[in-house]
N, C-alpha and C positions, 0 to 999 in steps of 0.2 A: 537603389532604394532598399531599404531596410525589409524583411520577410517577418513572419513569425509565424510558427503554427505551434497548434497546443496540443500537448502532449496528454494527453492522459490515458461381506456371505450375508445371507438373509440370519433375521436375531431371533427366529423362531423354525431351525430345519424340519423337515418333515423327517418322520420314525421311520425309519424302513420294516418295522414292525407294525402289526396291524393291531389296531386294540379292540376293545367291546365299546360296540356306539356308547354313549349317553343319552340315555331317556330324553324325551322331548319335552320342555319346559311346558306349565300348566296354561294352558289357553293358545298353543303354539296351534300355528295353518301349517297341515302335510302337505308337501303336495307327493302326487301319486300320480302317473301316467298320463300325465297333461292335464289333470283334475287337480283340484284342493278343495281338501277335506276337512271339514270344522271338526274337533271337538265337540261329543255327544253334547258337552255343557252351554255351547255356543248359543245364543239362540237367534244369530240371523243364519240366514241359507248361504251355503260356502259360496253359490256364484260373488253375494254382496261383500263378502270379506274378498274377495279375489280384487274386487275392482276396487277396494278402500284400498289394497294391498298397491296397487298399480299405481295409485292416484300421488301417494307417497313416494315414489321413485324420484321423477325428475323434478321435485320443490329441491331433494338430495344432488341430484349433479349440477342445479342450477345454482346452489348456495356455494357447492364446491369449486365451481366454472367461477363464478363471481371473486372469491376469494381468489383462485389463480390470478383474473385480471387485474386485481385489488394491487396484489404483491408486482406484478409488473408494472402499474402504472407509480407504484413509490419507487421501486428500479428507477424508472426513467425519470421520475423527478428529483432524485438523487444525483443522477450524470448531470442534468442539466443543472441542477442548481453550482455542483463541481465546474462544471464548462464556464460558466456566467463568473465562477473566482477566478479561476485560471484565463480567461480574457482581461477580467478587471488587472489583474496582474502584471500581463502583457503589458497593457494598454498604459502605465506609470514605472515601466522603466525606461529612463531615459535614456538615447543613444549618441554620445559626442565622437563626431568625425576628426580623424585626425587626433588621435592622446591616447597615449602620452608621446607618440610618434605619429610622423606622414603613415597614412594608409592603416590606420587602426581604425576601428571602429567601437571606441569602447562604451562596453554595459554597465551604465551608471544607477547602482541598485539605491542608493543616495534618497533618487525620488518616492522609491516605493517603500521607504522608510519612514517617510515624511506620510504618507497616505494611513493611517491608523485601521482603518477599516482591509487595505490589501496587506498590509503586512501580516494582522491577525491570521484573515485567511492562506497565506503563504504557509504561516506556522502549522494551522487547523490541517492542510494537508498532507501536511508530511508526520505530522501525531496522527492521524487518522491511518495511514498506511503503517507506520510501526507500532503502535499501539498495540499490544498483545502477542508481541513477537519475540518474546523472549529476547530482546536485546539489553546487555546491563552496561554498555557503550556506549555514551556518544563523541566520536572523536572530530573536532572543528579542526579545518584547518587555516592557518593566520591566516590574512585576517579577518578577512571578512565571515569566513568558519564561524570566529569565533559570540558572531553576530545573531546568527540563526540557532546554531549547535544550544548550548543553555538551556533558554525557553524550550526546544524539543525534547533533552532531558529530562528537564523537569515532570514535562507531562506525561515521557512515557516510563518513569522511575528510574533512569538513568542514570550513572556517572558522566561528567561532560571530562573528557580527556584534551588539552588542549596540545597542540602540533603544532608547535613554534621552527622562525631560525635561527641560524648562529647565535649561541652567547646569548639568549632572552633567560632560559630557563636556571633558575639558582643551582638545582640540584645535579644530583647524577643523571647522566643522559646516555639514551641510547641514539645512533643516528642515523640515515641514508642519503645518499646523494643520487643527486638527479639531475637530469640533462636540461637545461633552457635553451631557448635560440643560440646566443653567445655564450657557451661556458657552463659552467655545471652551478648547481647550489643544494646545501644540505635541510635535510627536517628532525627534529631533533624532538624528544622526549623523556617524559622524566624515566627511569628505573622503578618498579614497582606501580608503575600509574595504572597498569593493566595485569591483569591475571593469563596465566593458559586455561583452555577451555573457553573463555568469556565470547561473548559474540559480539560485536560492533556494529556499527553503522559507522560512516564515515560523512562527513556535511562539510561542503562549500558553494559557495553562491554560483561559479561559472564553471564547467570543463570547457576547455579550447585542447591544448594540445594532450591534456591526458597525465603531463609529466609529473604534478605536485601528487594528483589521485595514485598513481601508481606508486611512487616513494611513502605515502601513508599505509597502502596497502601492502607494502613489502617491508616495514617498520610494524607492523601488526603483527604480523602474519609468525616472524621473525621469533617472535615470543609467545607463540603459541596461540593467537586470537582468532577466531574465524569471523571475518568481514564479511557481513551477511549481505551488504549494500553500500553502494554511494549513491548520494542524492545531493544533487546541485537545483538552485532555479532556473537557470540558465544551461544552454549546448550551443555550440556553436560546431554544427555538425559537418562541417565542411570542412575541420581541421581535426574529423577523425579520432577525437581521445578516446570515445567510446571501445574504437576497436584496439587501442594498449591498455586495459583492463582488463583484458585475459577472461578466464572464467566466473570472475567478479559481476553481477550487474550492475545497472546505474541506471536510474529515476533522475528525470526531471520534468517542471511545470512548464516549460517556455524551450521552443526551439527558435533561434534564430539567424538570419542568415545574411548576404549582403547581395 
């Protein structure tokens, strides 16, 4: 049976120097040896301004306690509403047994492209996590890459770089080969698509064994790019790709398993 679980100095030092007080503002309460003392100009008795003084204190820690909870309870309605996309998510990719071989089990993302409402959200979190990260990257990989990768440029000002194979792309290409089950195969891209310095993200919809992620990542890298991430919607973590990405991370929305 099929698993899933979801993934998701101080700016005012003190002088070491001592300085001359500043006079005490006009109508200020002293206090003094466990008294306070009104101003001659006052005209209630200092006990009554001590306890107006008191009375004010904890409306202050109750307003600031309130806000504390305020801000955790939008925290937690932030995750859960994330948990509730990332389930939705889960829940409309479909799994065919057997394909395109005996003893597969393949993640057919087909369906949750058909779903307009989980697709959205797919997108929403992966812009939501790079959004302001200074990535001027985004590299798809065939083909499915090239499905997701786009729309996440777009929203977080991006170039989309596409990572084709053999013989797709017209231009001058740079390449890397990589290991499959049976035999090796290349990733190929244009010459000039990417700058040194730039930083990346890299996008495809499934890791399994790791091998396509890693040949983009050594095709980046190669030319000077730092690959700040890869993010799939899919892991299939029982075939380990996470750990041949080296000191690379890697995000995704959906773990699953057999």
């Amino acid at each position: 049976m099929m698993q899933r679980s979801l993934i998701f100095s101080s700016p005012n030092p003190i002088s070491p120097h001592l300085s001359t007080p500043s006079p005490p503002p006009v109508n200020a309460v002293i206090p003094e040896r466990n008294r306070w003392i009104a101003p001659s100009s006052f005209s209630q008795p200092s006990f009554i301004r001590f306890q107006n003084y008191q009375r004010t204190l904890p409306s202050l820690l109750c307003t600031a306690a309130s806000d504390s909870v305020a801000n955790q309870q939008q925290q937690m309605a932030s995750q859960e509403e994330q948990d509730t996309r990332i389930a939705k998510i889960s829940s409309v990719i479909r799994v065919i047994p057997d394909f395109p071989k005996p003893g597969i089990m393949f993640q057919d993302i087909t369906t949750l492209l058909l779903d307009v409402g989980a697709f959205r959200d797919t997108i929403d979190l992966f812009v939501e996590r790079y959004r302001g990260k200074d990535i001027s990257v985004v590299a798809g990989v065939e083909a499915r890459g090239f499905i997701f990768g786009p729309p996440i440029a777009l929203a977080i000002g991006a170039k989309f770089v596409p990572m084709r194979k053999p013989n797709k792309l017209p231009g001058e290409v740079i390449s890397e080969e990589y290991s499959l089950e049976y035999g090796t195969d290349k990733m190929e891209m244009h010459v000039g698509a990417v700058q040194a310095g730039e930083r990346a993200l890299i996008i495809d919809d499934l890791v399994a064994t790791g091998g396509t992620l890693c040949a983009a990542i050594r095709l980046l890298e190669r030319v000077g790019v730092h690959v700040v991430e890869c993010a799939c919607v899919i892991e299939l973590p029982e075939l380990k790709g996470r750990e041949r990405l080296g000191k690379t991370p890697l995000f995704v929305l959906v773990s699953s398993s057999t």
